[in-house]
C-alpha positions in Angstrom: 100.1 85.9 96.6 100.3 83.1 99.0 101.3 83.2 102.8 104.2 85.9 103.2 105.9 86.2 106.2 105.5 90.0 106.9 102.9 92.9 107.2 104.7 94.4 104.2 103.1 92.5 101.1 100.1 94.1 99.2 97.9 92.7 95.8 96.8 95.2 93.9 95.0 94.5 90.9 95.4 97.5 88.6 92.8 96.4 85.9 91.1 94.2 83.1 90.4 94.1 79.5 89.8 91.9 76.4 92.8 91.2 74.5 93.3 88.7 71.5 90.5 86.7 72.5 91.3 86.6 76.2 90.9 88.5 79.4 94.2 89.8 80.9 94.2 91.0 84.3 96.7 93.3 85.5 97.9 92.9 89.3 101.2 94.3 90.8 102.2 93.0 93.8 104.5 94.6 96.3 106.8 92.1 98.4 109.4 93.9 100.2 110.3 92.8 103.6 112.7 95.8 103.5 109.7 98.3 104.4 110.1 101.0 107.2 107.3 99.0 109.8 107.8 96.0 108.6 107.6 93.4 111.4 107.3 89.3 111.3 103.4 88.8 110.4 101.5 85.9 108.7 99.4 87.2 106.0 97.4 86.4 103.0 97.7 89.5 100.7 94.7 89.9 98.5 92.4 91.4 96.1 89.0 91.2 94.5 87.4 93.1 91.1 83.9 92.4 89.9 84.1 91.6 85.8 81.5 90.6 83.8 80.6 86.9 82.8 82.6 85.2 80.0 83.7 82.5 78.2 87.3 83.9 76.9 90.4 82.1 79.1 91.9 84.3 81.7 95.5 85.4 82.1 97.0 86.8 85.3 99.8 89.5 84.5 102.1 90.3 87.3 104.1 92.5 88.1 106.3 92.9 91.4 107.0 96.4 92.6 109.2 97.0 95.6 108.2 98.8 98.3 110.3 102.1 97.7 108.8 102.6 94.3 105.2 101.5 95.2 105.2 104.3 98.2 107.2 107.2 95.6 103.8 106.0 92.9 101.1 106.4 96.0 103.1 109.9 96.8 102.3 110.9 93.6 98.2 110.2 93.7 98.0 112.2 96.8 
């Protein structure tokens, strides 16, 4: 994700799988400065998965969620 400019920013990378001949990777990333706690922060928002080994070309798809519906999907886990 970068530098973002608030506590409020989170990576999540949802999964991975062979597709046509490549590996897509699945990340959502919430960026919502509009978050109840949000205050001015520098941070690097990340995530890391373990895949095996290959030759096949990568592709990142992302998708950006805002906060409100990220927190209303985490309700629902719980």
């Amino acid at each position: 994700m970068g530098e973002r400019p608030s506590c409020c920013n989170w990576t999540i990378i949802d999964g991975a799988c062979e597709v046509d001949g490549q590996v897509e990777v699945f990340v959502s990333n919430v960026d919502d400065v509009r978050c109840i706690g949000s205050y001015p922060a520098v941070t690097y928002p990340a995530d890391a998965v373990r895949l095996p080994q290959t030759d096949l070309p990568v592709v990142f798809r992302e998708t950006q969620i805002p906060c409100t519906r990220w927190a209303k999907q985490f309700k629902l886990l719980q």
